[in-house]
ChimeraX commands (.cxc) that place a marker at each C-alpha (Angstrom):
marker #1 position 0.00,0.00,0.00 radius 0.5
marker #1 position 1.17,3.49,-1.16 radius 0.5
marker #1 position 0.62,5.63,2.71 radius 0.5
marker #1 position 2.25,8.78,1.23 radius 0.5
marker #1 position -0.40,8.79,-2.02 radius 0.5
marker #1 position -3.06,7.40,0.52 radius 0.5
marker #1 position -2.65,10.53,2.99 radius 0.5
marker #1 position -2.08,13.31,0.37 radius 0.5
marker #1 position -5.58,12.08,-0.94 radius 0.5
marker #1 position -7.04,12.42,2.34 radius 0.5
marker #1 position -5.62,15.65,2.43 radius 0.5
marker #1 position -6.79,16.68,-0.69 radius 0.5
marker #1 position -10.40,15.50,0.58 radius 0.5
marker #1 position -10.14,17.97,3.22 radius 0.5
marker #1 position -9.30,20.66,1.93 radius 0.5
marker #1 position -12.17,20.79,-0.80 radius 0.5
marker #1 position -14.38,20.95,1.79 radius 0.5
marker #1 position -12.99,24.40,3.06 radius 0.5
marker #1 position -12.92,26.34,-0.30 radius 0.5
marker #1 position -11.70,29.71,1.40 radius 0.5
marker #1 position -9.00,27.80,3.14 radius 0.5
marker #1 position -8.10,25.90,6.38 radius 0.5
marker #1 position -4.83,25.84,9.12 radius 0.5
marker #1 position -2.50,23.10,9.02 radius 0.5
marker #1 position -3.54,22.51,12.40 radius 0.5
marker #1 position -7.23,21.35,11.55 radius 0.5
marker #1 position -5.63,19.58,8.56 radius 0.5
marker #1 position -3.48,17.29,11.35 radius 0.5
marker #1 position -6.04,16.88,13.28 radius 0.5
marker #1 position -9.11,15.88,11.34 radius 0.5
marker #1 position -7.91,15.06,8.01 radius 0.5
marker #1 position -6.99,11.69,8.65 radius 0.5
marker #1 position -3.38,11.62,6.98 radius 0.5
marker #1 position -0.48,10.96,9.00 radius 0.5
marker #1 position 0.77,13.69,11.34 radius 0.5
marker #1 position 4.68,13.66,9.31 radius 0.5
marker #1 position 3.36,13.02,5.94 radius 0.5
marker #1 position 1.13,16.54,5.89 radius 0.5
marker #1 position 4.14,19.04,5.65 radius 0.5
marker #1 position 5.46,17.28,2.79 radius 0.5
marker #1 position 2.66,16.74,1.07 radius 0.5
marker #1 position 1.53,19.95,1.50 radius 0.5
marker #1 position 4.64,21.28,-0.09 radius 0.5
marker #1 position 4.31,18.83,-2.51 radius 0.5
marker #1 position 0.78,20.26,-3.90 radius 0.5
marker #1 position 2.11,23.65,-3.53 radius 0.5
marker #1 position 4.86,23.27,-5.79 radius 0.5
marker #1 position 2.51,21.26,-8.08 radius 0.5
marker #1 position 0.02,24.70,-8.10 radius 0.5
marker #1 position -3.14,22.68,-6.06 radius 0.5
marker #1 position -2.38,24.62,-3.00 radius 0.5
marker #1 position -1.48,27.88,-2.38 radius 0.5
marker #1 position -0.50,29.19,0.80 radius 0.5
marker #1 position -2.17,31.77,2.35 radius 0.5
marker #1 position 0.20,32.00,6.02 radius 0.5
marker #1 position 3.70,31.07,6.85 radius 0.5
marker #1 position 4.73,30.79,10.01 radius 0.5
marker #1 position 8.66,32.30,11.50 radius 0.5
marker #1 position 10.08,29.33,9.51 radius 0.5
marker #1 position 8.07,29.57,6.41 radius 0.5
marker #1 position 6.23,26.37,7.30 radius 0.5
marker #1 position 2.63,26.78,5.66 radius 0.5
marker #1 position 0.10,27.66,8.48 radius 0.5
marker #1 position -3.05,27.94,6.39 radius 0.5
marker #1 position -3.59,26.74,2.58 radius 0.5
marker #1 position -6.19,27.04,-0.04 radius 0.5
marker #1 position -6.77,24.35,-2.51 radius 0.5
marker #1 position -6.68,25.68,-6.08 radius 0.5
marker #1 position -7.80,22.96,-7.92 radius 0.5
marker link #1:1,2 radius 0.2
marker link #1:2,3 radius 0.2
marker link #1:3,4 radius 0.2
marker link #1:4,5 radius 0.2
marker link #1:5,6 radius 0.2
marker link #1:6,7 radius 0.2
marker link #1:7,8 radius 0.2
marker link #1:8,9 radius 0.2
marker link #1:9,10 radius 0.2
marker link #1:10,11 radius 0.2
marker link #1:11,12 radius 0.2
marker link #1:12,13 radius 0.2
marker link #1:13,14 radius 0.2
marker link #1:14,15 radius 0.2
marker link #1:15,16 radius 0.2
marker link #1:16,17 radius 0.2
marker link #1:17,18 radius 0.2
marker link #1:18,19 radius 0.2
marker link #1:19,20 radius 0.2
marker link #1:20,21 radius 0.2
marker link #1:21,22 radius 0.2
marker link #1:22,23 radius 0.2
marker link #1:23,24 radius 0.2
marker link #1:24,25 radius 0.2
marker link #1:25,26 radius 0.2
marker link #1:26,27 radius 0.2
marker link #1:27,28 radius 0.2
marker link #1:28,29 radius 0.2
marker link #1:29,30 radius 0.2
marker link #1:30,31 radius 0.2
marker link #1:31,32 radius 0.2
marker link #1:32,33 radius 0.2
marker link #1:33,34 radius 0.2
marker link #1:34,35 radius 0.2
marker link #1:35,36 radius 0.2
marker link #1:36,37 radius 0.2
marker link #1:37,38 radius 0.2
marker link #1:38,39 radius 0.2
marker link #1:39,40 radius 0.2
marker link #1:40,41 radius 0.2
marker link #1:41,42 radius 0.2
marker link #1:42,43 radius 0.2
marker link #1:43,44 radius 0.2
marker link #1:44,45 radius 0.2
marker link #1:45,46 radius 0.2
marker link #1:46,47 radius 0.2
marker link #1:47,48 radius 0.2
marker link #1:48,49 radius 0.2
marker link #1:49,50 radius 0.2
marker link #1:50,51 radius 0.2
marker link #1:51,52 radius 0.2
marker link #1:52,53 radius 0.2
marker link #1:53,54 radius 0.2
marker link #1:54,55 radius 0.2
marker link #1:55,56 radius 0.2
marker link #1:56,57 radius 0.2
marker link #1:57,58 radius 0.2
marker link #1:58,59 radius 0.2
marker link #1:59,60 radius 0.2
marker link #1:60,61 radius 0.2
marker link #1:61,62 radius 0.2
marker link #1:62,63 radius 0.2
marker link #1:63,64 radius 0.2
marker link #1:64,65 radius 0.2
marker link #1:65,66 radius 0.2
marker link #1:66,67 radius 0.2
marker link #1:67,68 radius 0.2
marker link #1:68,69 radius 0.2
view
């Protein structure tokens, strides 16, 4: 089974549901995905242009997102 392609689906999932975007937090917490696989995916989709990110945090890690797509 393929967990990285398995949680960056249930991240995608997510996020449609919140089409003026939604905190990594919530997206931790209730998408279902794996805790370490979220960051990278996340950048992953950015890069990709299905995500843009709408806060950074001090260390430019994505804070809240907006799928595009």
């Amino acid at each position: 089974m393929d967990y990285k392609q398995r949680d960056t689906e249930r991240i995608i999932c997510y996020l449609k549901k919140y089409p003026e975007g939604v905190g990594v937090e919530d997206i931790i917490a209730h998408s279902g995905a794996e805790k370490l696989r979220v960051y990278p995916a996340l950048f992953e989709l950015e890069q990709s242009g299905c995500v843009r990110v709408l806060e950074r945090g001090l260390l430019g890690a994505p804070e809240r997102v907006l799928w595009l797509k």
